[in-house]
C-alpha positions as CSV (number, residue, x, y, z in Angstrom):
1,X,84.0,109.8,93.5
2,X,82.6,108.1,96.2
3,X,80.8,104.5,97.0
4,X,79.4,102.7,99.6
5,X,80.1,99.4,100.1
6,X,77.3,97.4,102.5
7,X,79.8,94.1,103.3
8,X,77.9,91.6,105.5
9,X,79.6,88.8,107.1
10,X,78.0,86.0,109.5
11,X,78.7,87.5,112.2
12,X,78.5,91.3,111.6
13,X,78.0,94.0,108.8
14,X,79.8,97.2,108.0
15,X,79.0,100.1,106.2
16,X,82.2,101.5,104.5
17,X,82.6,104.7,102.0
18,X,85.2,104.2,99.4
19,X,86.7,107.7,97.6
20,X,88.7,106.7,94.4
21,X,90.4,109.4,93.3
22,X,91.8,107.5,89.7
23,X,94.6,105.7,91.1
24,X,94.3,105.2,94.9
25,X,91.2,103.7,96.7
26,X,90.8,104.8,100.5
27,X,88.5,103.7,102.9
28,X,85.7,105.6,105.6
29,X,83.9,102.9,107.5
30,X,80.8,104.9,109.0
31,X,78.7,102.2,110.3
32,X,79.6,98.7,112.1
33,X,76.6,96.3,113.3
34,X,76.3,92.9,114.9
35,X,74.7,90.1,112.8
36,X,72.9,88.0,114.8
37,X,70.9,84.7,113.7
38,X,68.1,83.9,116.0
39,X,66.9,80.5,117.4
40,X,63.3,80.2,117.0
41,X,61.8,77.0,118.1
42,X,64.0,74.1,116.5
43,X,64.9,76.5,113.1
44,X,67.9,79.1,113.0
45,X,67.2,82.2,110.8
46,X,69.0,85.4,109.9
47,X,67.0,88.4,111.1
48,X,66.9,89.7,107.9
49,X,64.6,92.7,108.9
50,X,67.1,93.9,111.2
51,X,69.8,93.5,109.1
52,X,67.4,95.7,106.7
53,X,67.2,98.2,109.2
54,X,71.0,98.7,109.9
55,X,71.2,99.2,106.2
56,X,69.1,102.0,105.8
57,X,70.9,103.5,109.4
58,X,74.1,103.2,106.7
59,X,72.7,105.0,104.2
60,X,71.4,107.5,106.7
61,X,74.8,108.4,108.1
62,X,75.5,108.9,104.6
63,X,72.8,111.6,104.3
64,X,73.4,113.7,107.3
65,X,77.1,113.8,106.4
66,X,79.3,114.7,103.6
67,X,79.3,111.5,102.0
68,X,75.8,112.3,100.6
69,X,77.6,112.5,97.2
70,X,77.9,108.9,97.1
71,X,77.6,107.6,93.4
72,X,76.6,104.1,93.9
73,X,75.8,101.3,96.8
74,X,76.2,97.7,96.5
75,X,75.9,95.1,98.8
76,X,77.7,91.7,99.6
77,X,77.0,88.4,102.0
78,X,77.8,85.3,102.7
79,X,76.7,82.5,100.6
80,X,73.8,80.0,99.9
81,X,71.0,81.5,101.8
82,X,67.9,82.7,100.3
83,X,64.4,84.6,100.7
84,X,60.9,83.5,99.1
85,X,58.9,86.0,98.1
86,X,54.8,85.5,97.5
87,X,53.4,86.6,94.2
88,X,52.1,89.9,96.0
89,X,56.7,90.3,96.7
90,X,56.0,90.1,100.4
91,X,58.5,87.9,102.3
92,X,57.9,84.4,103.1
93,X,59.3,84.1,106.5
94,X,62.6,84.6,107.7
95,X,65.5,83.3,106.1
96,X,67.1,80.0,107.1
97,X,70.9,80.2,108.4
98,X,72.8,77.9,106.6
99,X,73.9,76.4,110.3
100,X,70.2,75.1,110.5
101,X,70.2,71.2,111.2
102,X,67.2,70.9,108.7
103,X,69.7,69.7,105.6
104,X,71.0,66.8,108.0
105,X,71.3,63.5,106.1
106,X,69.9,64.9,102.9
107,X,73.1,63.9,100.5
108,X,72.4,60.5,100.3
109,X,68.6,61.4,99.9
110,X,69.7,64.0,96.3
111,X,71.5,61.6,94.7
112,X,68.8,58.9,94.8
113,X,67.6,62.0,92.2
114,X,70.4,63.0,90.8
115,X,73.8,60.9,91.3
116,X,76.9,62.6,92.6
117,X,78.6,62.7,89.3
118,X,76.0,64.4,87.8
119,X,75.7,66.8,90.1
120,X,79.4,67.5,90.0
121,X,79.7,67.4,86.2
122,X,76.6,70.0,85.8
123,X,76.9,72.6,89.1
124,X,80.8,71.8,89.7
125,X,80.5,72.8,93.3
126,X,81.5,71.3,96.4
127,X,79.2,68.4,97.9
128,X,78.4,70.5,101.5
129,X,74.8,70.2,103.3
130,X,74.4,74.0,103.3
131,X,74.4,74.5,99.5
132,X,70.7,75.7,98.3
133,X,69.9,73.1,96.5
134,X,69.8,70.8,99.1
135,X,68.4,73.5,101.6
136,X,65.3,73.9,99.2
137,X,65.0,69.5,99.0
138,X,64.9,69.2,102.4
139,X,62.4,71.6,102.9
140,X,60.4,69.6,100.0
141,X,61.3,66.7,102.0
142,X,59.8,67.7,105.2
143,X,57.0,69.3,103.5
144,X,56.2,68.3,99.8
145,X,54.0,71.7,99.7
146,X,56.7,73.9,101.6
147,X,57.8,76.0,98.2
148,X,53.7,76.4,96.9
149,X,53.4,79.7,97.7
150,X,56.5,81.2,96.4
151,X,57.2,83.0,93.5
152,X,60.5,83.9,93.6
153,X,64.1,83.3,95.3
154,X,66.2,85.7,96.2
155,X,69.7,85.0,97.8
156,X,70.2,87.5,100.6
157,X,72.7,90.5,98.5
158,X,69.6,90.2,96.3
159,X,66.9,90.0,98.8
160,X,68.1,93.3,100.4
161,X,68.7,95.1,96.8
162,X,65.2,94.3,96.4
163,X,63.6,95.8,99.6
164,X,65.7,98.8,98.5
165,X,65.0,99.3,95.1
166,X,61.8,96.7,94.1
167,X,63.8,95.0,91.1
168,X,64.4,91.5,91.6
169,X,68.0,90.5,89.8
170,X,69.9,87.5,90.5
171,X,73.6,88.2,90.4
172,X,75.9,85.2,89.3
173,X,78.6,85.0,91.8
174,X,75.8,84.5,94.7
175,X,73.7,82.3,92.5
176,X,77.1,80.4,91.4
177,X,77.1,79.2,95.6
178,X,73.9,77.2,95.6
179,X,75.1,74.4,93.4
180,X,71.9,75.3,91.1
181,X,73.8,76.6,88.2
182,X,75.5,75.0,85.3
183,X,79.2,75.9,85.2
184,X,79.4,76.1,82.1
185,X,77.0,78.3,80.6
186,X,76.5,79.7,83.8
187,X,73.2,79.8,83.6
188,X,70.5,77.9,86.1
189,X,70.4,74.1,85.3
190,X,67.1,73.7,85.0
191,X,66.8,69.7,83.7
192,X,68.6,68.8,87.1
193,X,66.4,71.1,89.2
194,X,63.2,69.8,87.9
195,X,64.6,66.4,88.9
196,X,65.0,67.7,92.0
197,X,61.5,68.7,92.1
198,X,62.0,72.6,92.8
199,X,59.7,74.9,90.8
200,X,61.8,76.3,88.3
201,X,59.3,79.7,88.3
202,X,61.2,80.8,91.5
203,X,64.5,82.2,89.8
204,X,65.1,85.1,88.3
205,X,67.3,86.2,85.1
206,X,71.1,86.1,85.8
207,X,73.2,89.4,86.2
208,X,76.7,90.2,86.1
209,X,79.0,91.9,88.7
210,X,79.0,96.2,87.8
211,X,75.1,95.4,87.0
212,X,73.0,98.4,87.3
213,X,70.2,97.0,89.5
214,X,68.4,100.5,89.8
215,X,67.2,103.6,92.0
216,X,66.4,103.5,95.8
217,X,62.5,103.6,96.2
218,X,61.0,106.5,96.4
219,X,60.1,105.9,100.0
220,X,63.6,105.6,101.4
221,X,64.6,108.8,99.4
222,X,61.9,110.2,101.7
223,X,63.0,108.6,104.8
224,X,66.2,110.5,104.5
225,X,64.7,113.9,103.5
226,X,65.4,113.9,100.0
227,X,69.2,114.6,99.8
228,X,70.6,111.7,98.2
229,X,69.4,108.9,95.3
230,X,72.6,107.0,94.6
231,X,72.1,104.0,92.3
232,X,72.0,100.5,93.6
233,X,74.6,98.0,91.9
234,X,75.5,94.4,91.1
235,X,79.2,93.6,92.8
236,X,80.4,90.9,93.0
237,X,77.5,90.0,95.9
238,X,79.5,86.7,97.0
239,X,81.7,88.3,99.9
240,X,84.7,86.1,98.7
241,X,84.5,86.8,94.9
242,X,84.3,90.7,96.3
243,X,87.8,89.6,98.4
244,X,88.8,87.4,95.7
245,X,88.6,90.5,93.1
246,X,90.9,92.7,95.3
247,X,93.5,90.1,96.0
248,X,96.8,92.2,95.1
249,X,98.2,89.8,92.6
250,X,100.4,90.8,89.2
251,X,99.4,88.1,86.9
252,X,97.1,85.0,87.0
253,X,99.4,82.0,88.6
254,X,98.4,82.7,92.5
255,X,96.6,80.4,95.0
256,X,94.5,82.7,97.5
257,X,92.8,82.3,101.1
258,X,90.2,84.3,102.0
259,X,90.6,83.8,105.6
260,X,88.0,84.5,108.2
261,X,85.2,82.9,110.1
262,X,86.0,80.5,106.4
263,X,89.0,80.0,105.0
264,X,87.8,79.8,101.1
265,X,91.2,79.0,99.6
266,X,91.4,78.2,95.9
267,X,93.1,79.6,92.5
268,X,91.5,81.6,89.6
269,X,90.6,79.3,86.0
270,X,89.2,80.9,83.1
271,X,86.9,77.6,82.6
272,X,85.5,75.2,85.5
273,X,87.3,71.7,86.4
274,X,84.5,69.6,86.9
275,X,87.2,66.3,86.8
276,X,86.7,63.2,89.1
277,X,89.7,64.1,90.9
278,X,88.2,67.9,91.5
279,X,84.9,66.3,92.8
280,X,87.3,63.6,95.0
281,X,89.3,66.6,96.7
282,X,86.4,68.6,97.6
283,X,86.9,71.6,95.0
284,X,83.9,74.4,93.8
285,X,83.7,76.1,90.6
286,X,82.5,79.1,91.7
287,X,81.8,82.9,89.8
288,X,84.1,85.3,89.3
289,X,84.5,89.0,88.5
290,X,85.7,89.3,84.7
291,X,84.1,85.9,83.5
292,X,86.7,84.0,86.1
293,X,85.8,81.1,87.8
294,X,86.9,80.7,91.5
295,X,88.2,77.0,91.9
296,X,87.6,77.1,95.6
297,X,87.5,74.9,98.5
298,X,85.7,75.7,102.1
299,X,87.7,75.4,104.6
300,X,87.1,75.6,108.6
301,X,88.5,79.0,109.3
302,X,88.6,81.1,112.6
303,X,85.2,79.8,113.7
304,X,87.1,77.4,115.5
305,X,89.2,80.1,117.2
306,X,85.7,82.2,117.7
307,X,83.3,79.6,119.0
308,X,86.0,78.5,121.6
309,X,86.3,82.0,122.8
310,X,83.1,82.0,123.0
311,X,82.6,79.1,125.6
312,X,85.6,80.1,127.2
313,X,83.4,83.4,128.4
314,X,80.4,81.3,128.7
315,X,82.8,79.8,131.6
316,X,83.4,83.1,133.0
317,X,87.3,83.2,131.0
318,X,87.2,86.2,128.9
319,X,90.4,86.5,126.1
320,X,91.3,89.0,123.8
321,X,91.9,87.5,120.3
322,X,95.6,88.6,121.1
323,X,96.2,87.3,123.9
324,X,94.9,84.4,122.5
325,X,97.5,84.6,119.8
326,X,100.0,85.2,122.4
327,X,99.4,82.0,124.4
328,X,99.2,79.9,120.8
329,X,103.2,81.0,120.5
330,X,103.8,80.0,123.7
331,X,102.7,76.5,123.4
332,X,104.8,73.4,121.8
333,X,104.1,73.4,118.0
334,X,102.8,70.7,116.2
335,X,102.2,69.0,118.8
336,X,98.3,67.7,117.9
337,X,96.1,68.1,115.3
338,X,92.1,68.3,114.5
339,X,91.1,67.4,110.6
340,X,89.2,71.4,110.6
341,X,86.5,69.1,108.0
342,X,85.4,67.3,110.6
343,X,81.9,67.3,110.8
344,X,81.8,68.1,114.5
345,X,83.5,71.1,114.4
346,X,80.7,72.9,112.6
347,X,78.0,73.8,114.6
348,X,77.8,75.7,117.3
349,X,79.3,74.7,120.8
350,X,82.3,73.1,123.1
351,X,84.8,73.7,120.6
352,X,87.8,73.3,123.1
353,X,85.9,69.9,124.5
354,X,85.5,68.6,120.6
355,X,88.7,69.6,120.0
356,X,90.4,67.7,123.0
357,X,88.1,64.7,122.1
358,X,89.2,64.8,118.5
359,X,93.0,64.3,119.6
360,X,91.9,61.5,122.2
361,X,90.4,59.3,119.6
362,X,92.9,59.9,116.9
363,X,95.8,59.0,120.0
364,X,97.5,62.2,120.0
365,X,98.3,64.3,123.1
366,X,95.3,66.1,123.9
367,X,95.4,69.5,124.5
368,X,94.6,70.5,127.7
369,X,95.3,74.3,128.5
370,X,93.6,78.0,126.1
371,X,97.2,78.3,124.2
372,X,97.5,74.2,123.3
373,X,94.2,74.5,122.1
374,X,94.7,77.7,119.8
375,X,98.3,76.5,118.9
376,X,96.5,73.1,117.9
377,X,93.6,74.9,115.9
378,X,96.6,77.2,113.8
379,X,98.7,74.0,113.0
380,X,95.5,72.5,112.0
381,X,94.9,75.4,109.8
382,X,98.0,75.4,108.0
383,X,98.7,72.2,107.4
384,X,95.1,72.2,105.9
385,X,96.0,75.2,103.3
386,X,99.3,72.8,102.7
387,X,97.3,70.0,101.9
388,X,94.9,72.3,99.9
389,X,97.9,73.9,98.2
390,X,99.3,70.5,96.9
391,X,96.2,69.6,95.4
392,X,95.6,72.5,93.3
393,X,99.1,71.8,92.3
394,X,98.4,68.6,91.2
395,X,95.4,70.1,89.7
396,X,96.7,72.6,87.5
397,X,99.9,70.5,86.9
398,X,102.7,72.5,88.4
399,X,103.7,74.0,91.7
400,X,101.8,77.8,92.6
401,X,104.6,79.8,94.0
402,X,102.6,81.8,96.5
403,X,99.5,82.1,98.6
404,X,97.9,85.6,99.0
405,X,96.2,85.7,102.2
406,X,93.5,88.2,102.5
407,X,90.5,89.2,105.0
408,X,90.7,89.3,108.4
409,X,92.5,86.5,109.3
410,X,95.7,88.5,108.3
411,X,95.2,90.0,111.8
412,X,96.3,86.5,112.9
413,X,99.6,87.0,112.4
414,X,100.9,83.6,114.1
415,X,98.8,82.2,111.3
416,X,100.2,83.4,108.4
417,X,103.6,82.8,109.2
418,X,102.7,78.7,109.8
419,X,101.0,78.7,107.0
420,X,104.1,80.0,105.0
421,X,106.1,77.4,107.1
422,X,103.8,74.5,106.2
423,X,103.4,75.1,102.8
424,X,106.7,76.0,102.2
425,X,106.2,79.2,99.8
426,X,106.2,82.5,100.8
427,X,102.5,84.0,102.1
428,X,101.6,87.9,100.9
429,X,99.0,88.6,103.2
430,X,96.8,91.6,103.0
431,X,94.8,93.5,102.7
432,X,92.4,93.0,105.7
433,X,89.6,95.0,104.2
434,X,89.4,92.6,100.9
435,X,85.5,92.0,101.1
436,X,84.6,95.8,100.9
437,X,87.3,97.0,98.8
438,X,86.6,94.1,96.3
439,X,82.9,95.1,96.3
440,X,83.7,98.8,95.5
441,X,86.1,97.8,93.0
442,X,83.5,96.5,91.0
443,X,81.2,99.3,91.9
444,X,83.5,101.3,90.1
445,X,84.0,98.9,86.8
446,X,80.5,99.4,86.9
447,X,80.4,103.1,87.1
448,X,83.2,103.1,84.1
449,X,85.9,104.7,86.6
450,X,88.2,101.2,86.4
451,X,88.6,99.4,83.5
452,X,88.9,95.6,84.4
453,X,90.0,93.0,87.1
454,X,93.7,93.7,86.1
455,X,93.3,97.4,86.6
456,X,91.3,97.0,89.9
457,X,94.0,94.7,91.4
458,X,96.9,97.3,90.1
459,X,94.2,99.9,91.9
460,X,94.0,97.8,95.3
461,X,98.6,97.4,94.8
462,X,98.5,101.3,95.0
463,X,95.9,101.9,97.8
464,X,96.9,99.1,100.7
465,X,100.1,97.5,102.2
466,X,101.1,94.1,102.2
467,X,103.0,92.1,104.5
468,X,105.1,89.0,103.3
469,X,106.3,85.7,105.1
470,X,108.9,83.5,104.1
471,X,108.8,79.8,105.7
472,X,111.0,78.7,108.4
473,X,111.9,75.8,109.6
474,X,110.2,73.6,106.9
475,X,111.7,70.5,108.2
476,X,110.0,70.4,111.2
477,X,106.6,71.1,109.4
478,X,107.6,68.4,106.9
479,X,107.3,66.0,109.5
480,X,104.1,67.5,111.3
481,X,102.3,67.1,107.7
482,X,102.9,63.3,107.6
483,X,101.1,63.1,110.7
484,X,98.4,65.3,110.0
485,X,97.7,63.6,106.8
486,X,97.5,60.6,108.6
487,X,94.1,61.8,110.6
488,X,92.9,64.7,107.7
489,X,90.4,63.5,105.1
């Protein structure tokens, strides 16, 4: 039986065929695109009709090759962003990218709505400027009119199941991101968003992952002749719940990272913890496949990696990611740190110039040369997912005794052995393709080919190796964590 998996990140999108043969999963990826979030004025959107297009140039590889006997499509993005349709379903505008400086300074402007423990105590997510809520208040801020003419939201899985198939469904681990739902009956919390002023006409029913959603429109069947009509499905539409789902763990007691331009690192609860000292260390409740909840905190991943190659080349120094691994080794460890929270490194940019100025104020040595700065980014990293891994010890009252690492940033090899070192626990990281084989996973709970989580993670066990890292020389990182605490929030 075959799948396709459409698994778009922030930066690019892939098109991948899954064949599941009842015990093993293997993998065809038969399209790859760039994602690319255009400037326009002051306001930075997602080119959402492009991303549209390379969709349907998916399914059309699909149709002029064997793999027009896929069963099912499902699609998975990043999180928090959203269309608005008009009541005639016609697109209102582009969609915002969540990088977009128009939810500056709106925080303190919520909770003279709703107070912070409220907010916590109802939505249990993380208190970030991208979630949707605030995205749609500061557009009511800047414009009290601005949401008028919509009918409906869409987040953007959603939005593009839509343009493919005309039913508008809201799945729960994407709605479960925009701090909009109540964690506990997982269901929109509508007495806190009419506080907050947004129309609650604009959302839809909630969904499940393994959701039916329906049948391609009749007018894309044309566009590729006729030959295939898969169904569309639910997955998990989050892109980490879909690389949460095929994390290769036997049994419940595991901390994950799902490590890429984000590192989303967190632990699986069958209930949320919407505690003070959850809300005080920055933790989400987010959904789940099989009614888990994804106790989650964002983390500053490899965008700090990628945005300083990237001005690297803007200064005419082009780097492969390996050499720039290679030149991390070669540098003194633990020599500085950046708090990867920090507000500055987010946006777009110097990231080597924000880096070195971080160091300089906090009166460390400031890294000067490509490998100090990527050695000072990985120690950062770890001892961030060792600070991280302490508190969700604390939270759940004894100590996790590993980290599953999965997503790309298992590529970084360098990386996962210091972030065994700094946490002190051993670090099973794989496999690389978690996003899309999570999201066909579920694909095929939905189809009735796999019976539940458990049997999907025994399914992803079978199909993909692992590689694991035991810490060395913990001493050393011992003493680099009580000076990175020292400057980390």
């Amino acid at each position: 039986m075959k799948m396709l998996a459409i698994d778009l990140g922030a930066s690019s999108g892939r098109g991948i065929v899954g064949e599941f043969d009842g015990k093993k999963l293997t993998l065809n990826e038969i399209h790859r695109f760039s994602n690319d979030p255009v400037m326009v004025g002051n306001t930075f959107h997602w080119d959402t009709l492009r991303i549209f297009f390379e969709i349907k140039a998916a399914l059309n590889k699909c149709a002029l090759s064997d793999d027009r006997d896929i069963k099912s499509v499902a699609i998975d993005t990043w999180g928090v962003d959203y269309g608005l349709l008009d009541r005639n379903g016609r697109l209102l505008g582009n969609p915002h990218n969540y990088r977009d400086t128009l939810t500056d300074n709106i925080q303190e402007y919520a909770y003279k709505k709703v107070p912070v423990s409220e907010f916590y105590g109802t939505t249990g997510i993380q208190l970030i400027n991208i979630n949707t809520v605030f995205q749609l208040l500061a557009r009511l801020r800047e414009d009290p009119g601005a949401l008028d003419k919509a009918e409906k939201l869409l987040f953007m899985p959603d939005l593009l199941n839509y343009f493919l198939t005309g039913e508008m469904r809201t799945e729960y681990t994407i709605a479960s991101t925009g701090a909009l739902l109540d964690a506990k009956t997982r269901n929109w919390a509508f007495d806190m968003i009419e506080k907050f002023g947004i129309p609650s006409k604009i959302f839809t029913d909630i969904s499940m992952p393994g959701t039916k959603v329906g049948k391609l429109r009749s007018s894309i069947v044309e566009e590729f002749g006729g030959t295939m009509s898969p169904d569309i499905y639910l997955t998990a539409s989050h892109d980490t719940a879909s690389a949460v789902a095929a994390v290769p763990a036997n049994g419940n007691d595991f901390t994950y990272i799902s490590s890429g331009t984000w590192s989303l690192m967190g632990t699986e609860l069958d209930a949320p913890n919407t505690e003070k000292a959850a809300l005080e260390y920055g933790f989400a409740n987010e959904g789940g496949v099989g009614g888990k909840i994804r106790f989650l905190k964002n983390i500053m991943g490899l965008w700090l990696e990628q945005e300083s190659r990237r001005q690297w080349a803007r200064e005419g120094k082009k780097y492969s990611y390996d050499e720039l691994s290679d030149m991390a080794v070669a540098s003194k460890p633990l020599r500085s740190f950046i708090d990867p929270a920090d507000n500055r490194f987010a946006a777009p940019g110097n990231m080597p110039k924000r880096i070195a100025d971080f160091c300089r104020e906090t009166n460390q040595p400031v890294p000067e040369t490509v490998g100090e700065i990527v050695r000072c980014i990985f120690d950062s990293l770890a001892m961030k997912y060792r600070q991280t891994a302490e508190q969700i010890d604390l939270l759940k009252g004894h100590r996790v005794p590993f980290i599953n690492i999965v997503g790309g940033g298992t590529k970084e090899a360098p990386l996962c052995r210091f972030a065994a070192s700094a946490c002190g626990r051993p670090v099973i990281a794989g496999p690389t393709e978690a996003t899309a084989i999570g999201n066909l996973a579920v694909q095929a709970i939905g189809l009735g080919e796999i019976g539940s989580l458990s049997e999907a993670r025994e399914v992803v066990r079978n199909s993909f190796d692992v590689k694991e890292y035991e810490p060395e020389n913990t001493d050393m990182w011992d003493e680099g964590y009580e000076r990175f605490i020292k400057i980390a929030k």
